[in-house]
C-alpha positions in Angstrom: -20.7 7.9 -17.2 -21.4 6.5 -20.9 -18.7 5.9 -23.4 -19.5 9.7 -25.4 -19.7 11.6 -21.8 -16.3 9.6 -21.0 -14.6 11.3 -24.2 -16.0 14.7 -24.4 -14.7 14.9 -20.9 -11.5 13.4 -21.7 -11.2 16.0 -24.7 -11.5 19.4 -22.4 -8.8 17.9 -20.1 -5.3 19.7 -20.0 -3.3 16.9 -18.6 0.0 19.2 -18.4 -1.9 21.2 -16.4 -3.1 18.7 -14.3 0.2 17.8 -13.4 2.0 20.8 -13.0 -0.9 21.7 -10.5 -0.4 18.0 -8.6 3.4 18.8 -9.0 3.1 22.2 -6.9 1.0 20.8 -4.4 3.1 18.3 -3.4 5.6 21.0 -3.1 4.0 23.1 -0.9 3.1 20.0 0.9 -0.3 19.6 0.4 -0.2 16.3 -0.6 -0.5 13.2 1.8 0.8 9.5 0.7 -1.2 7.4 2.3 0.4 3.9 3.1 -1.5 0.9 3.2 -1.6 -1.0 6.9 -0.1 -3.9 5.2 2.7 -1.6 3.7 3.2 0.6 7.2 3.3 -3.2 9.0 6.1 -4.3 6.6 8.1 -1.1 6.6 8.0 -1.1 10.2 9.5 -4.9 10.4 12.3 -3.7 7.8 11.6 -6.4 5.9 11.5 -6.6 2.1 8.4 -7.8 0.2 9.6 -11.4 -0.4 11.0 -11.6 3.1 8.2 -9.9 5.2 5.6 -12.3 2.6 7.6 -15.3 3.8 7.1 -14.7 7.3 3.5 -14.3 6.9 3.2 -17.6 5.0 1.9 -15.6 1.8 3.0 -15.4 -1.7 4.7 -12.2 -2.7 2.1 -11.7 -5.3 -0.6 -11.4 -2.2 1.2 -8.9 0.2 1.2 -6.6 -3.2 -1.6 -7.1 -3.7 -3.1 -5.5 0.0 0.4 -3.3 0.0 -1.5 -1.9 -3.2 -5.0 -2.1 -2.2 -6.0 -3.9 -4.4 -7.0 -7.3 -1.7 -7.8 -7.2 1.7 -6.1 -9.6 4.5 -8.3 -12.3 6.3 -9.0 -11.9 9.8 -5.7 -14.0 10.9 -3.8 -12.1 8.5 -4.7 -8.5 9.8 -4.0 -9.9 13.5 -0.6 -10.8 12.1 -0.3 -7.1 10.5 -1.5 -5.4 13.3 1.1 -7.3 15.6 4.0 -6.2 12.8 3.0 -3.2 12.8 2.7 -2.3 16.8 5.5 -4.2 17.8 7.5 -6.1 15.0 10.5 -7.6 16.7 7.9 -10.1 18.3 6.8 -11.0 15.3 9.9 -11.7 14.0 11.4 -13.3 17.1 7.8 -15.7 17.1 8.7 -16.2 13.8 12.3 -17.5 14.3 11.0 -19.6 17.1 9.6 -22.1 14.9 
């Protein structure tokens, strides 16, 4: 989309509108929040960022960063997730092991 196509559209749009209409769809529930695995991994450990991040052996900055979608894990990172995420007290009590 050019620059002038990116404006004219912006100009016809009624952004109260917009969000009154997203507003009543998440009240009548159709509307689906859609964690990230890295997010669903940490919830499930009960950890908070800086804590479950630490116990990966990433910076804070980096679990936000797939938490948000924004990066993606490496291949020994999503084994790690997927571990937290099916069964998390082993990964904490591998964790404390060490």
């Amino acid at each position: 989309m050019s620059d002038a196509q990116l404006r004219a559209y912006e100009a016809k749009r009624d952004l109260a509108a917009e969000l009154l209409e997203s507003v009543q769809q998440m009240k009548a529930g159709k509307t689906k929040v859609v964690h990230s695995p890295a997010a669903e991994a940490r919830e499930r450990t009960g950890l908070s960022q800086s804590q479950f991040a630490e116990l990966l052996g990433v910076s804070v900055r980096t679990l936000q960063g797939w938490e948000q979608g924004r990066k993606q894990p490496s291949g020994a990172a999503r084994t790690l997730l997927t571990i937290a995420r099916d069964n998390p007290k082993a990964l904490i009590a591998a964790a404390g092991k060490h």
